[in-house]
C-alpha positions, 0 to 999 in steps of 0.5 A, a space after each residue: 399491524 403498526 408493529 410489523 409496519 415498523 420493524 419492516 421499514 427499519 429493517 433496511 435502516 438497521 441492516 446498514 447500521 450493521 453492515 458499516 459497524 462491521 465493515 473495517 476501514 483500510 486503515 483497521 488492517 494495521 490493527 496489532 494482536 490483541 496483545 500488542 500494544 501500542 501499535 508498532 506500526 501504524 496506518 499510512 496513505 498516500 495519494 496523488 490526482 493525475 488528470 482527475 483521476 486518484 491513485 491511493 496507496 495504503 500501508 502499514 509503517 514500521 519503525 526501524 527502532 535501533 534495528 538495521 534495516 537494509 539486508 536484515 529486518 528487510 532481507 535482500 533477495 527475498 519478497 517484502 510485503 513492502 510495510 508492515 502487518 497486512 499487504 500494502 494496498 494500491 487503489 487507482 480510479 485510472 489506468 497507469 504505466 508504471 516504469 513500462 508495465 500497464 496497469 488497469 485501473 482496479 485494487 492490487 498489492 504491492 510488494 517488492 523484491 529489494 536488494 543491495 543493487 536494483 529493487 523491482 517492484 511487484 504488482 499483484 492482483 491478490 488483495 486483502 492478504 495478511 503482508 506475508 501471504 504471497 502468491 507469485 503467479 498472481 502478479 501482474 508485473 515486476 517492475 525495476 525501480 530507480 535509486 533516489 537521492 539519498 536521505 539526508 539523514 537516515 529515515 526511522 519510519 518507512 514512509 510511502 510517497 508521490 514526489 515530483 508530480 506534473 500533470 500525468 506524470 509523478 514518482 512513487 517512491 519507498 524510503 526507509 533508513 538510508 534507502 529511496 528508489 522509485 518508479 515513475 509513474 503516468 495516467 493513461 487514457 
């Protein structure tokens, strides 16, 4: 009786000890092959808080490594998974206009649309995806983005990053190897 007794209340205690021992992190997506090593591409955040509410976007960041990026490793005219391995991932506890789409509050990939001109940003609802997995009516909006000011010196390692935030308002901005644009982005109510 003591026995079964036992086993009944550690029973929850172990189910949770299960669950969280196989419940990967968003950065375990960046993972490589088992035969892969080191990681080429290693787990990224960034985030930002606009009126109290946080904005997260996770990736994976490649290096250029003597490569040429812009047009080759990134094609122009072709749906990058903007990052490496698995999808780029934007997390937002508000509601956000992003350029002049609205963006409900929720988990979306984010991919891209580059080119030597004008990049457009696309938001989409598919989540959970391996990067090159793209499912275009699944978007929610494509967005132009803005050139930045150019690097000062080529960028080796993708980088994701909010720049210029003031109160609801901030920029997301994509840079790699001699390239930066953004979309201005601003909490909404």
């Amino acid at each position: 009786m003591l026995r079964k007794s036992l086993s009944f209340r550690t029973l929850p205690l172990a189910f949770a000890l299960l669950l969280f021992a196989f419940m990967p992190a968003m950065h375990a997506q960046c993972k490589p092959p088992a035969n892969q090593h080191p990681v080429l591409s290693p787990a990224e955040q960034t985030s930002v808080t606009l009126d109290g509410k946080d904005i997260t976007v996770y990736y994976c960041a490649p290096s250029a490594r003597g490569r040429k990026v812009m047009g080759e490793l990134v094609p122009y005219g072709k749906v990058w998974r903007s990052g490496a391995n698995t999808s780029t991932t934007l997390k937002t506890d508000t509601d956000l206009m992003i350029g002049r789409q609205r963006v409900p509050a929720g988990t979306y990939t984010i991919y891209t649309l580059p080119s030597a001109t004008v990049w457009k940003l696309i938001i989409n609802k598919q989540v959970g995806q391996w990067g090159t997995v793209y499912n275009q009516p699944q978007d929610l909006a494509r967005i132009t983005m803005e050139k930045g000011p150019a690097p000062s010196s080529p960028v080796e390692t993708f980088k994701i990053y909010f720049d210029h935030t003031n109160g609801n308002k901030t920029q997301l901005h994509l840079a790699w190897e001699n390239t930066d644009v953004y979309v201005p982005v601003t909490a909404v109510k």
